[in-house]
N, C-alpha and C positions, 0 to 999 in steps of 0.2 A: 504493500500500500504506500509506504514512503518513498519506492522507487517511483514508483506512477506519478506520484506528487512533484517529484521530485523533474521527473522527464517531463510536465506540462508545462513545470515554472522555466526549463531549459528552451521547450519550444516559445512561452509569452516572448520570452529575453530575446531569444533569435528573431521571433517576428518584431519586437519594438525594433533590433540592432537594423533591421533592414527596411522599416518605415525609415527609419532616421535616415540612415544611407538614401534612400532613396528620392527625401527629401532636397536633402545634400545635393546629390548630385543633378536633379532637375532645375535645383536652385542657381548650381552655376551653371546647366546649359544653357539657361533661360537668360542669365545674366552675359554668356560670350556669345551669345546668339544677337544680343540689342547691342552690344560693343559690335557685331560687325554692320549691322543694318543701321545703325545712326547717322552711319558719313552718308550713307545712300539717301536716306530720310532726311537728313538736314541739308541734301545737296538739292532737294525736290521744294521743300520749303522757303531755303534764301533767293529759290530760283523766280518763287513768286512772290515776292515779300518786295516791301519798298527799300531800294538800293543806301538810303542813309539810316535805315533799321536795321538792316547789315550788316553797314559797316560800324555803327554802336554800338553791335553784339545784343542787341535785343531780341534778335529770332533764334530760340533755345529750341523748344518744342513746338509750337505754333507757327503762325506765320504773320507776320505784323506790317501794317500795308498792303495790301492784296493788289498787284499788279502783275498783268503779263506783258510789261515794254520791252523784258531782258529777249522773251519767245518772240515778241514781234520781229525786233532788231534781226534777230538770228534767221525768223522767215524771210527778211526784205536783202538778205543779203547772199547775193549771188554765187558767190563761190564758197559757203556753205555748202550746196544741191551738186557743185560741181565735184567739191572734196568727198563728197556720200557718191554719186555715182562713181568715181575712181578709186574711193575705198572697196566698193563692194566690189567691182573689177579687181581688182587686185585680192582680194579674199578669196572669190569662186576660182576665179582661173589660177590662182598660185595655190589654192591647197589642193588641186586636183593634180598638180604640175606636181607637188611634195607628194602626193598620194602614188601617185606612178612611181616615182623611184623609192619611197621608201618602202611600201608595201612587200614588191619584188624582189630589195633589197633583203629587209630582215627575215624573209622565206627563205632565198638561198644560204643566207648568212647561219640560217636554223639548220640547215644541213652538215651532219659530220660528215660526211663524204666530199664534201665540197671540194674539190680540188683546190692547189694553194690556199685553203683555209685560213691558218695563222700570219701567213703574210699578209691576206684581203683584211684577219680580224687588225695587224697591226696600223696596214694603210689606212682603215678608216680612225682608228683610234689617237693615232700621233694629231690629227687637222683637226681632233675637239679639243686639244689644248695648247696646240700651238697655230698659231695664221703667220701670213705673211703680213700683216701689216696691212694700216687705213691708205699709207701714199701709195706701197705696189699696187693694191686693188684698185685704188681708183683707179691710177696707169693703167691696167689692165682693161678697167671694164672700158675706159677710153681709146681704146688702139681697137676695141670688138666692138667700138660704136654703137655702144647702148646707151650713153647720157643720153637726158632729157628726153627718154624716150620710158612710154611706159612697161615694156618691157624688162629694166631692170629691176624693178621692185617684185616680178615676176620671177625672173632667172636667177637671180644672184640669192643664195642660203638655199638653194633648190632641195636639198635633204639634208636634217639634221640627227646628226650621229644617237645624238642620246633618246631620240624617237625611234632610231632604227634598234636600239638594242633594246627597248621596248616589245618592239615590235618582232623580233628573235624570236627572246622569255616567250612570247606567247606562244607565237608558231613549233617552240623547241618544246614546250612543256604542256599544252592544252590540248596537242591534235596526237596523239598517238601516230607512232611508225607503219604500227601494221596495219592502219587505214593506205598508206600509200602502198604497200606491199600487196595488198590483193589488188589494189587499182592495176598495180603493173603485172599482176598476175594476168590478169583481165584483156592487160594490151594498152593501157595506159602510159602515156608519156609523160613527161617532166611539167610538157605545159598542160596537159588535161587534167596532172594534181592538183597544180595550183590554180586553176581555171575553176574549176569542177566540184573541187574538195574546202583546200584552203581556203577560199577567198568564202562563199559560204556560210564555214565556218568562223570566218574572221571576222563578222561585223561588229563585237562589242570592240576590238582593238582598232578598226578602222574609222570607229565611233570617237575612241579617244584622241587616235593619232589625229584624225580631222580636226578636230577641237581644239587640240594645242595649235595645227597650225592655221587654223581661222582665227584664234586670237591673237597670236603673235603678227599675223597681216594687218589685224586690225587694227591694231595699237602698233604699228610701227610708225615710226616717224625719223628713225636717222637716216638710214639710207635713202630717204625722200631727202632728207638736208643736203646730203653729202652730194646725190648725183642726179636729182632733177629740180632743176630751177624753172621751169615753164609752171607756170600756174596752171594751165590747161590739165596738166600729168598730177598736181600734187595729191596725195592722199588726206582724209579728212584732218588727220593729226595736224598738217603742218598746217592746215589751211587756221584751223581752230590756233592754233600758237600765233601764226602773222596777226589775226585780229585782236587775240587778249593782248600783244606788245603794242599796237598799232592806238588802241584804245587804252591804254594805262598810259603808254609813253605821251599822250598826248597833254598834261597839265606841266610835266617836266620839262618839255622842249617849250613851252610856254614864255615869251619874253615876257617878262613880268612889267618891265620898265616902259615897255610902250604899248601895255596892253589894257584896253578898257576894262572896265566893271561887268559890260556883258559879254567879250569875250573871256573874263577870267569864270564868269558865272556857267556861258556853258563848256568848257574845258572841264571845269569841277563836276557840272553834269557829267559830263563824260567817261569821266573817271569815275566815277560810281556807278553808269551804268553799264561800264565794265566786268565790273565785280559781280553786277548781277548776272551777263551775257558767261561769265565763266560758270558758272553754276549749272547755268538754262544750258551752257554747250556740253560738260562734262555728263549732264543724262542725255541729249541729245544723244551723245556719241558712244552708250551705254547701253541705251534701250535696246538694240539689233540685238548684241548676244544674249542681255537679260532673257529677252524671246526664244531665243532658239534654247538655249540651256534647259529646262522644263524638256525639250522632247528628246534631248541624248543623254538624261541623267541619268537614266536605267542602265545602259548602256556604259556610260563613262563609269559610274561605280563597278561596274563590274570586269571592263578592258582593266582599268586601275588596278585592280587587286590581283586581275590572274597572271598581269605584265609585268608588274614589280613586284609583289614578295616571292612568290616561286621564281627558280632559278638564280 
């Protein structure tokens, strides 16, 4: 009878130990969950908020001022729509560009048979931590006549090493051998596995590799710096950068000494509704993948887990 007694007070204590725990730890996911969504939420709020509530630091949680001048500015301005069509050009055709080599790539590279194997595994490994440098390249992509052309944002980073080894893990450790082995029992070739079998198989890793490299398009903005100067080519990054400099720097460059009261007055406009337009452009340039992420999340947890901790 005192054992029994004794074993219910054991289970009460284990179930309080694990209210508590559970408490605990809801407590803090709830809590790094609003540490990450706050910069997003306060990026949505000062975006509509009046531009000197702003910059007072009065828009905490709310929005103070209710305006949308920063969304107008940013619809009336033309090469905004030009930066969004040359962004998303440069996202589809370049992760599809990345998809073709790295795909084929980390399948053959998943082969032990592979002829020169260790020398293929060393040449691709030595160029993910060493390059030649920012002057050879530009040289380079300058003698092959892709400045200022949209093509380079294209071509150049064509497949990245640590996607493809990725993209191995998977192919080496998800698909079993002896799937290719009756294939070729069968009379299958090299390319009907991976046609047929592989690729098939491969869409939660094709799901992931696509994703890193549509974000990495998306938010690129150096190599737009470095090798195309035509506005017509630029990518939304750099377009969004010229106009928050273009509109900050303008109270600065300001002759103070020969300038009226109503030019000083809208300069200062200016420069505050700056501040707003950076807000209004960072979700602007946000929303696309916000969107698309919801339909490859199934997807990307799961390339993620089988790609990186096995092997």
């Amino acid at each position: 009878m005192t054992t029994v007694v004794m074993n219910k007070r054991n289970a009460i204590k284990k179930t309080r130990s694990d209210r508590i725990f559970d408490i605990v730890n809801y407590g803090l996911l709830i809590i790094i969950t609003l540490v990450m969504l706050y910069p997003l939420y306060f990026t949505v709020i000062a975006s509509i908020s009046d531009p000197y509530e702003v910059s007072m630091g009065n828009v905490v949680l709310l929005p103070a001022g209710f305006t949308l001048e920063a969304y107008q500015n940013v619809i009336e301005e033309e090469r905004i729509w030009i930066g969004y069509r040359n962004s998303f050009y440069y996202m589809i055709v370049g992760t599809i560009f990345n998809l073709v080599l790295t795909i084929p790539c980390g399948y053959a590279w998943a082969k032990k048979d592979l002829p020169l194997r260790k020398f293929f595994t060393w040449y691709l490994l030595i160029p993910m931590y060493f390059t030649g440098g920012m002057i050879p390249t530009y040289l380079q992509i300058k003698d092959l006549g892709l400045l200022n052309t949209p093509w380079v944002l294209v071509l150049v980073g064509g497949i990245s090493i640590y996607n493809t080894i990725i993209t191995r893990s998977f192919f080496q450790n998800s698909i079993p051998e002896e799937i290719y082995e009756s294939a070729r029992i069968d009379g299958a070739n090299d390319f009907r596995c991976f046609f047929s079998i592989a690729l098939p198989l491969a869409k939660p890793i094709i799901a992931v590799i696509a994703l890193y490299y549509a974000v990495a398009h998306w938010n690129a903005y150096f190599n737009a710096l470095l090798y195309v100067s035509k506005t017509d080519y630029q990518p939304l990054q750099l377009v969004l950068r010229s106009i928050l400099l273009l509109n900050e720097g303008a109270l600065a460059n300001l002759d103070m000494e020969n300038a009226d009261i109503d030019m000083i007055l809208e300069m200062t406009r200016r420069a505050y509704v700056a501040q707003a337009m950076k807000y209004a452009l960072i979700f602007i340039a946000s929303a696309p993948l916000l969107a698309i992420y919801p339909f490859v999340q199934k997807h990307f947890v799961k390339g993620v887990m089988i790609g990186s901790v096995k092997g």
